[in-house]
Every structure is written in C-alpha cells, then in structure tokens.
N, C-alpha and C positions, 0 to 999 in steps of 0.2 A: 813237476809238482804231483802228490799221488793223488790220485782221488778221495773222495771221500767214502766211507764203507757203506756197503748194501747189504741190509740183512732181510736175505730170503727165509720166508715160513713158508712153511708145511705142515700140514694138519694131515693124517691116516690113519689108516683103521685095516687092518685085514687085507692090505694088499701090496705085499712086497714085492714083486714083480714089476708093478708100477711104481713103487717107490724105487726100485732101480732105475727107472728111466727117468725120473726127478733128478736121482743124483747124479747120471749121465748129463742133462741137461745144464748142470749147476756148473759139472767141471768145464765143461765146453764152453760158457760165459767167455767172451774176450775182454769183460769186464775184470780186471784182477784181485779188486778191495774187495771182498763178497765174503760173507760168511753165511750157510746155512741151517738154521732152525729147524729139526723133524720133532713136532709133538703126537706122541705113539701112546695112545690108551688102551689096546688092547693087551690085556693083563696077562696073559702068559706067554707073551712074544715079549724078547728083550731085542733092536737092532742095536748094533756097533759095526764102527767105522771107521778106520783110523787114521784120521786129516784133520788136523788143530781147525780146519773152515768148516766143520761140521759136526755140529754140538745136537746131537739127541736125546731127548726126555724121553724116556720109558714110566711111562705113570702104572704105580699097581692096583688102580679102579677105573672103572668109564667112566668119563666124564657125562653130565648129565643131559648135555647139547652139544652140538656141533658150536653154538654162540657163546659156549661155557670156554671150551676151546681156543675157538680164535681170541677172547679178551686174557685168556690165562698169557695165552705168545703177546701179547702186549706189554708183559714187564721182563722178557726174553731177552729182546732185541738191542745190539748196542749203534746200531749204523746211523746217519743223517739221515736216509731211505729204507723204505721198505719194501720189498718186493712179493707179492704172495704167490706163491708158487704150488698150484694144487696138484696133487699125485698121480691123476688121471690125464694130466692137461700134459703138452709138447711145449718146450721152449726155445727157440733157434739160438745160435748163438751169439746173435748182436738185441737180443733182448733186452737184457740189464743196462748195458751201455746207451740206447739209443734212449730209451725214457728218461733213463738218468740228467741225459745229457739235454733233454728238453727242458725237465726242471730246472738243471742248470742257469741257464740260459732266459726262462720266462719265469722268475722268481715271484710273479704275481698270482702264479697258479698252486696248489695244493696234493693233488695228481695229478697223472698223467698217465693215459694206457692210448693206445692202435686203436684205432675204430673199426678198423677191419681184421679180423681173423679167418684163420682155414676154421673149418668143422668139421667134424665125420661121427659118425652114428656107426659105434660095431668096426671102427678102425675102416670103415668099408666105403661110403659114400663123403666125396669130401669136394669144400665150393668156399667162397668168397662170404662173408656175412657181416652184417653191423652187429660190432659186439652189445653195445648197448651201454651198460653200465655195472658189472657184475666187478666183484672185487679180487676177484682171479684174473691174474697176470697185469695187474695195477701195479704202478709206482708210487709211494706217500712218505711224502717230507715227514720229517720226527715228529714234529709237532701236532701236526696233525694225528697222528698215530699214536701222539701218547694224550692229547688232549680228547678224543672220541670214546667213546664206549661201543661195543656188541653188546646185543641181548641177550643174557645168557638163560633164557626160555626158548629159541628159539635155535631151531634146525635147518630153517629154511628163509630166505630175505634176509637172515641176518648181514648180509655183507651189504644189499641195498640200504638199509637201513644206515650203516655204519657211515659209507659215500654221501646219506642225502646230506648233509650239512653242508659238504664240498656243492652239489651241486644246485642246491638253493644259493649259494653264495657264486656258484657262477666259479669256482675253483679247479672245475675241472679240463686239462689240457686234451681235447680229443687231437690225436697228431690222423691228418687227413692227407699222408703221402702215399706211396705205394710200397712203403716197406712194410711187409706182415713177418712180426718175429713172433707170434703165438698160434696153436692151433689148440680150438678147442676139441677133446673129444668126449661121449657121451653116448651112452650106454656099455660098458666097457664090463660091467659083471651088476649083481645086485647088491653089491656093497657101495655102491657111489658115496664113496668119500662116510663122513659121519652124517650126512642131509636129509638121509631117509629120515620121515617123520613130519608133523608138526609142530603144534609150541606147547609148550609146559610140560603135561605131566604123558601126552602122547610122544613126545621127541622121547621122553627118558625110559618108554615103554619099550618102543622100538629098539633105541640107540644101544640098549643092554640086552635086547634080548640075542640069546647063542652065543652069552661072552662066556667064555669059558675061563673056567675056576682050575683046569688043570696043571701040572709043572711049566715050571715056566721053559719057555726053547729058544735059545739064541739064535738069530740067524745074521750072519753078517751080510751086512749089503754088499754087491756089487754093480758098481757102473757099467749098465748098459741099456742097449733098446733091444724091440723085435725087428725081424726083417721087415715087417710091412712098415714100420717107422721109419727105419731107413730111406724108403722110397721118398720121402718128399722133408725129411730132418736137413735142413741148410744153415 
C-alpha cells in the first residue's frame, strides 16, 4: 500500500547554499510520497530544479512577513501531511517517515515533532536539547493545516502562534524516544531565514530592506551539504 503524500515547505530568502542542503536533506527522505515546496521572495534570484517532487515559487516582490509567507504555502500544499522544513535547519533521513508514522498510528493527535534535537550555534558547538514547540521540523495532518491561520504581521512567534490551537487542545504528539532525526542550527549568517524583525510595519521595514531591484539571476540548485554537516548527517 503507498503511503500517503508529505508535502515539505520551505520558506528562504538569500541563502542558497543552505537551501542546497534542504534539498540534500529532502532527496535523502527514505520516506518515498514527498513532495517539496521552496517559496523564494527574493526578487531577482530565480531557483530551478528539475524533479516533478520539487515545485518552486519564485515570487517578484517581498513578501511583507515571514507570517505573510508561511500562510501563502498553506494553499500550496497537496499531501495528507505537512512537513516544514526550514533552510537553515538538518534533516536526517528517517525524519519524514518516523513522524509520519506516529500520526499514523495515534490518529487522536494533530502534530507530531522529537522532543529532542542536536543544536549548534555557528555549525560549531552541538548537544542534546528540548525542542519545545517551534513549527520547524513539525509533522501536521491536512486539516489542521488548512483549518489554522499564520499572522501575517508577524516575523517572529508566528509559528507558536499557529501550534497553540493543537496544543490548548492537547494535540500535540511529543515522540519521547531516543531517535533525534532533526538538528537545529542557529546563527548560520544574518539573513536567518525571513525572522529578522518584529510585527507590522517593523517586520516589513526590515524584511525588504537590501532587496534588490537588479536583473533577475538564475541559479539552479544543487544537492548537497558542507563537510562539517557530514560529520554528524545520519
């Protein structure tokens, strides 16, 4: 029987290097149904990539939040799941399959993410940690994901904000075994993702300033990592 499809997002800005190791991370899925989402705002970068499982939006303005963003990828996506997969962040490759398969299996839950993750600060220092509840490297049933809203003021919390409904209702699956399939990483350049900012009209100050307005440049993706990823990518 196939599975059911996972549609991984991706929300980026100005960091193709990292979005190669996204889509390193996607091929490497032992999950097979998967398709993923790149939504790319910065206007004079076009990427292409050419795998019918990876559907790229090239938009030709900034969007005006990171929240603007993530609710636009909400009439994207065609999967039963959701998987969000951010550009900065590592995904091993029993990721998709293992959350998946939780939901699977405890159909009373709404998410499901690891309670535990690697970290590292600068690819450099890296330890065991409680993820918490952030919406990076979440698994979410359709419903959920097409029944919630992002704020689209908002550049920062907006993924807390999205979850609390799941987890006022007690929806959320924390898996408390010793498998860690996510590593988050953090401080990686000053482009962290679209985040920089706060809400309204400071998100849309920041989020556009140094967008440049020059020709547009293609650059095709390719799949891969750095060596220091290597080291601990399983």
């Amino acid at each position: 029987m196939n599975k059911p499809l996972a549609s991984c997002v991706c929300v980026t800005f100005d960091r193709p290097h990292l979005l190669n190791e996204t889509l390193y991370c996607f091929l490497a899925q032992d999950y097979e149904n998967k398709e993923l989402i790149i939504l790319n705002d910065q206007c004079d970068i076009q990427y292409v990539f050419d795998d019918p499982r990876v559907k790229i939006y090239n938009f030709n303005k900034r969007m005006s939040s990171l929240g603007e963003k993530r609710e636009f990828s909400r009439y994207l996506t065609n999967g039963e799941y959701i998987v969000t997969m951010d550009d900065d962040d590592i995904y091993y490759s029993n990721h998709i399959s293992s959350l998946v398969n939780f939901l699977e299996t405890n159909k009373e839950y709404d998410i499901s993410m690891h309670r535990n993750s690697h970290y590292s600060e600068w690819n450099e220092y890296i330890e065991v940690v409680h993820i918490g509840c952030p919406l990076n490297g979440a698994c979410l049933r359709k419903d959920y994901w097409q029944n919630n809203e992002f704020s689209r003021i908002k550049s920062r919390g907006e993924d807390f904000d999205f979850v609390n409904n799941a987890i006022i209702s007690n929806k959320v699956l924390y898996v408390d075994d010793d498998i860690i399939t996510f590593h988050y990483r953090w401080g990686l350049d000053v482009h962290h993702i679209s985040g920089l900012g706060g809400d309204g009209i400071e998100s849309y100050t920041i989020v556009t300033q140094g967008t440049s307005i020059g020709p547009t440049r293609i650059i095709k993706l390719v799949p891969q990592i750095s060596d220091k990823v290597k080291l601990y990518y399983r």
